[in-house]
ChimeraX commands (.cxc) that place a marker at each C-alpha (Angstrom):
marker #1 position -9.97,3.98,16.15 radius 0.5
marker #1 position -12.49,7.17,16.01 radius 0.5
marker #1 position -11.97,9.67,13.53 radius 0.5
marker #1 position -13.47,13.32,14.02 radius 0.5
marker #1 position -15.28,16.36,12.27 radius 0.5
marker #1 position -17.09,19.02,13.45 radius 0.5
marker #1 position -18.68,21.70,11.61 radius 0.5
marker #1 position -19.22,24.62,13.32 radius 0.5
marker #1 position -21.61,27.84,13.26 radius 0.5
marker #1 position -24.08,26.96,10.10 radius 0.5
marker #1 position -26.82,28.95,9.81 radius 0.5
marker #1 position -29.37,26.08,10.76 radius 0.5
marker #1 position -30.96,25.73,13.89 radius 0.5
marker #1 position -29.97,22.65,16.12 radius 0.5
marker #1 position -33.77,21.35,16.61 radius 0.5
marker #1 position -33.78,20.98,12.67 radius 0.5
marker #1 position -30.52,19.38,12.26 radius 0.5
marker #1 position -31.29,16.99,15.10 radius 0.5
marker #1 position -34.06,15.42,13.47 radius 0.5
marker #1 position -31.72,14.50,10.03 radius 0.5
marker #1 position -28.79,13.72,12.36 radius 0.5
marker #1 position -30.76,11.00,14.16 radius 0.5
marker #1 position -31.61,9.10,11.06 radius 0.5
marker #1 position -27.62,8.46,10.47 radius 0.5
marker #1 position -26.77,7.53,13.85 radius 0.5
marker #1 position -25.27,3.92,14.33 radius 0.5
marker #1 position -24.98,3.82,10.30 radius 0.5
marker #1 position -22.24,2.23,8.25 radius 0.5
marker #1 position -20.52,5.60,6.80 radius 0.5
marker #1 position -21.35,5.24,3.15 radius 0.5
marker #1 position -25.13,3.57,3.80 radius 0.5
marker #1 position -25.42,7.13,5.75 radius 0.5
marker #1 position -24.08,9.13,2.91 radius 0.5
marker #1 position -26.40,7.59,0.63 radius 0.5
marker #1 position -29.59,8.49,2.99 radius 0.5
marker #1 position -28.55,12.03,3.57 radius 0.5
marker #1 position -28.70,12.24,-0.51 radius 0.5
marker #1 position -32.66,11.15,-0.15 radius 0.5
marker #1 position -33.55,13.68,2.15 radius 0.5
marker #1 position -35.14,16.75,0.89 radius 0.5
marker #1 position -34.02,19.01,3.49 radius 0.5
marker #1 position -31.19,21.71,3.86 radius 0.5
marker #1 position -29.62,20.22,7.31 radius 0.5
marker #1 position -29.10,16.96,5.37 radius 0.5
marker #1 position -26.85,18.95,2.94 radius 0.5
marker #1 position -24.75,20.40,6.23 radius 0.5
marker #1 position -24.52,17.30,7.39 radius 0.5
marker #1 position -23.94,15.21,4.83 radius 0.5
marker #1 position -21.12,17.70,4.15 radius 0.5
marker #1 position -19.44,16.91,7.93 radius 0.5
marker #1 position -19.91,13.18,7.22 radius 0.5
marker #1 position -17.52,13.26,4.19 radius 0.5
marker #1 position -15.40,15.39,5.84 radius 0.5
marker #1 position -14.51,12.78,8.29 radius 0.5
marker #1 position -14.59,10.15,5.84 radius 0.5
marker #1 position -12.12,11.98,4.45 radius 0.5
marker #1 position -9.85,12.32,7.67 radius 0.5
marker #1 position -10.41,8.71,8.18 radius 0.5
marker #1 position -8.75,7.89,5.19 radius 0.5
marker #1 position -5.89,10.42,4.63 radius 0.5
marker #1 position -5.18,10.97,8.13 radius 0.5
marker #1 position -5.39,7.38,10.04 radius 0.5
marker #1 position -5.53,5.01,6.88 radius 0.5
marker #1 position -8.97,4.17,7.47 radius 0.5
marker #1 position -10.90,2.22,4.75 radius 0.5
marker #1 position -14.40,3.96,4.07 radius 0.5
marker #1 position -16.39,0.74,3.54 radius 0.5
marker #1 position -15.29,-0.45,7.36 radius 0.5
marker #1 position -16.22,2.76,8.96 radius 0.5
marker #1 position -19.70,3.28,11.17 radius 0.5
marker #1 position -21.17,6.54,12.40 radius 0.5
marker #1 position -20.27,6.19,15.93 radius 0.5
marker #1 position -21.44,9.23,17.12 radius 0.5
marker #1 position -23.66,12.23,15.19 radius 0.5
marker #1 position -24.86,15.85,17.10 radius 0.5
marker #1 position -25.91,18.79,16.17 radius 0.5
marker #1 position -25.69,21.30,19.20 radius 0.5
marker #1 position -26.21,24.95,20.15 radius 0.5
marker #1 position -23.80,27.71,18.96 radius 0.5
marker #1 position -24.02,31.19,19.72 radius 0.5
marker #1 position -27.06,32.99,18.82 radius 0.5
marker #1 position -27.61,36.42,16.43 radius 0.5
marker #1 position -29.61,38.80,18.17 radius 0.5
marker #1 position -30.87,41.31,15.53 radius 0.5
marker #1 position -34.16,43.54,16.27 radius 0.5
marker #1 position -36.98,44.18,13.52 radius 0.5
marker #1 position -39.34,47.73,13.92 radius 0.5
marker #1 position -42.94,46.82,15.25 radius 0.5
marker #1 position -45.62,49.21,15.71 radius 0.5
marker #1 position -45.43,52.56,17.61 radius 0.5
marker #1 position -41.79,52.67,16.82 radius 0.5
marker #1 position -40.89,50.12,19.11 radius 0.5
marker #1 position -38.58,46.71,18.70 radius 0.5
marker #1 position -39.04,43.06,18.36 radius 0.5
marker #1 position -36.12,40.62,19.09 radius 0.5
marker #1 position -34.92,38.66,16.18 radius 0.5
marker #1 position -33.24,35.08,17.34 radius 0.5
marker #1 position -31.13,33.86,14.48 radius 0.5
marker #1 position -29.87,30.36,15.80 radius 0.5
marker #1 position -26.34,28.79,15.28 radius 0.5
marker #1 position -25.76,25.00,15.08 radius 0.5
marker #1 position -22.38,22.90,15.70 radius 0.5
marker #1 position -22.21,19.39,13.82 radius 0.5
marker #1 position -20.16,16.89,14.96 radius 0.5
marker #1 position -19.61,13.53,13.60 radius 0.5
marker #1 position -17.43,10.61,15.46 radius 0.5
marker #1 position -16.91,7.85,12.96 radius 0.5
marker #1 position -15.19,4.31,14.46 radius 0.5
marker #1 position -13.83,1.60,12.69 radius 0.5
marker #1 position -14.78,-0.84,15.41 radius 0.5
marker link #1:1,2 radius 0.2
marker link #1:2,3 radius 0.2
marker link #1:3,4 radius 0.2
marker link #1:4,5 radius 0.2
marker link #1:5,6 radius 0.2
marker link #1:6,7 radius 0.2
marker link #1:7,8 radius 0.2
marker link #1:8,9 radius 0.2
marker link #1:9,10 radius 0.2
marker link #1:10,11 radius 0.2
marker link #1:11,12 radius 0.2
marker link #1:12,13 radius 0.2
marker link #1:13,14 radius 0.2
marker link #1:14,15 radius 0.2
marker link #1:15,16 radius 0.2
marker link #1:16,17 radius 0.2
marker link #1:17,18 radius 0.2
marker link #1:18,19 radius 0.2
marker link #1:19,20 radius 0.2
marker link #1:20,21 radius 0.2
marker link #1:21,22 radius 0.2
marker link #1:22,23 radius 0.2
marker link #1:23,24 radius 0.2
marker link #1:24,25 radius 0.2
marker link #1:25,26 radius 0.2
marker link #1:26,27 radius 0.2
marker link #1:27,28 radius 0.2
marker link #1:28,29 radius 0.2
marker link #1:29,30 radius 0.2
marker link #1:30,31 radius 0.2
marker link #1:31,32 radius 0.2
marker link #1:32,33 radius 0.2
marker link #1:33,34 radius 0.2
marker link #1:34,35 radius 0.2
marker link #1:35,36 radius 0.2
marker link #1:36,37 radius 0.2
marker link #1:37,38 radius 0.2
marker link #1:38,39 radius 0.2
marker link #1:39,40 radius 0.2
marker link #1:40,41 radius 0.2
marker link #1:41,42 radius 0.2
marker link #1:42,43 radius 0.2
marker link #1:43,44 radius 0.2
marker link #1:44,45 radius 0.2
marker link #1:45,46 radius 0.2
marker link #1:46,47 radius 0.2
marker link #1:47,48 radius 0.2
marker link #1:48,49 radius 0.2
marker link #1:49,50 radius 0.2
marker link #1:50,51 radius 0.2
marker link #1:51,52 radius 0.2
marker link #1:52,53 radius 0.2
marker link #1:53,54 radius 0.2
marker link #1:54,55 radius 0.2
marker link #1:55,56 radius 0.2
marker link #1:56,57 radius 0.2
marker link #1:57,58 radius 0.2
marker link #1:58,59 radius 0.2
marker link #1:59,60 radius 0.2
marker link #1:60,61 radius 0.2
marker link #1:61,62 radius 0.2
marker link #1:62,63 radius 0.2
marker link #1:63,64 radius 0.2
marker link #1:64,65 radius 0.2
marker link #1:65,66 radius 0.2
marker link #1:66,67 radius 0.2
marker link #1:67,68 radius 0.2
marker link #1:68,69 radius 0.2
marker link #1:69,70 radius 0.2
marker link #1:70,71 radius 0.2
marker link #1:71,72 radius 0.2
marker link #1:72,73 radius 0.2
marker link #1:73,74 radius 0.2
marker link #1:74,75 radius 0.2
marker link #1:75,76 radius 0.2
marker link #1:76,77 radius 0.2
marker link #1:77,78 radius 0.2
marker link #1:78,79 radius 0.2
marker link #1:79,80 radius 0.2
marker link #1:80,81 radius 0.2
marker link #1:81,82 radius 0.2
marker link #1:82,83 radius 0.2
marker link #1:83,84 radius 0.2
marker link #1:84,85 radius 0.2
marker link #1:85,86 radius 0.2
marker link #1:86,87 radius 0.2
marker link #1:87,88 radius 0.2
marker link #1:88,89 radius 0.2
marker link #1:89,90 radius 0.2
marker link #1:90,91 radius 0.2
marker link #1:91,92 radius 0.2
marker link #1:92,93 radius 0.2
marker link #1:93,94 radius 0.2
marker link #1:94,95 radius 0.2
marker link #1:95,96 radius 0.2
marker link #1:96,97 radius 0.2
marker link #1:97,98 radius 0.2
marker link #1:98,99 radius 0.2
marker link #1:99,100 radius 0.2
marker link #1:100,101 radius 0.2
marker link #1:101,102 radius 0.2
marker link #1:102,103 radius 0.2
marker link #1:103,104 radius 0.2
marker link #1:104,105 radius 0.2
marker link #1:105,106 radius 0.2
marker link #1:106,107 radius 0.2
marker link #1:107,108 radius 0.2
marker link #1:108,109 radius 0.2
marker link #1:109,110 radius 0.2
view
């Protein structure tokens, strides 16, 4: 049975959160949770936050037990993107590209 969670619009972009979200991939659930405690960056803290999440739903919602459960599936995609401008010289604009990430975690018991 595959149990869900998806985080969406953190303020991370998705090439950073793809490189802790590949590390977790294929996983037991709490040997993942453990590794995304190691890593010193601030996508492992986003992600490591989805992962309980649907550790959680595994157990209240489907009666899943935690220690049986593998990381199935793990992405980190593109949301929708801030456009803000900053002043450059000559009183003219730059474009400012502040990029959105989606998490989502599949977790099977299988």
């Amino acid at each position: 049975m595959e149990v869900r969670a998806i985080n969406k619009n953190l303020a991370m972009s998705p090439q950073k959160a793809r490189e802790v979200v590949r590390q977790i991939q294929g996983l037991p659930a709490e040997q993942a949770v453990a590794i995304l405690g190691m890593v010193p960056r601030k996508s492992a803290r986003l992600v490591a936050k989805t992962l309980k999440s649907a550790i959680a739903n595994a157990e209240n919602n489907k009666s899943l037990k935690a220690d049986r459960l593998r990381v199935k599936e793990a992405v980190a995609g593109r949301a929708t993107l801030l456009k803000r401008f900053t002043p450059k010289a000559r009183g003219s604009a730059g474009p400012v590209i502040k990029r959105r990430s989606h998490i989502r975690i599949v977790l099977s018991d299988e």
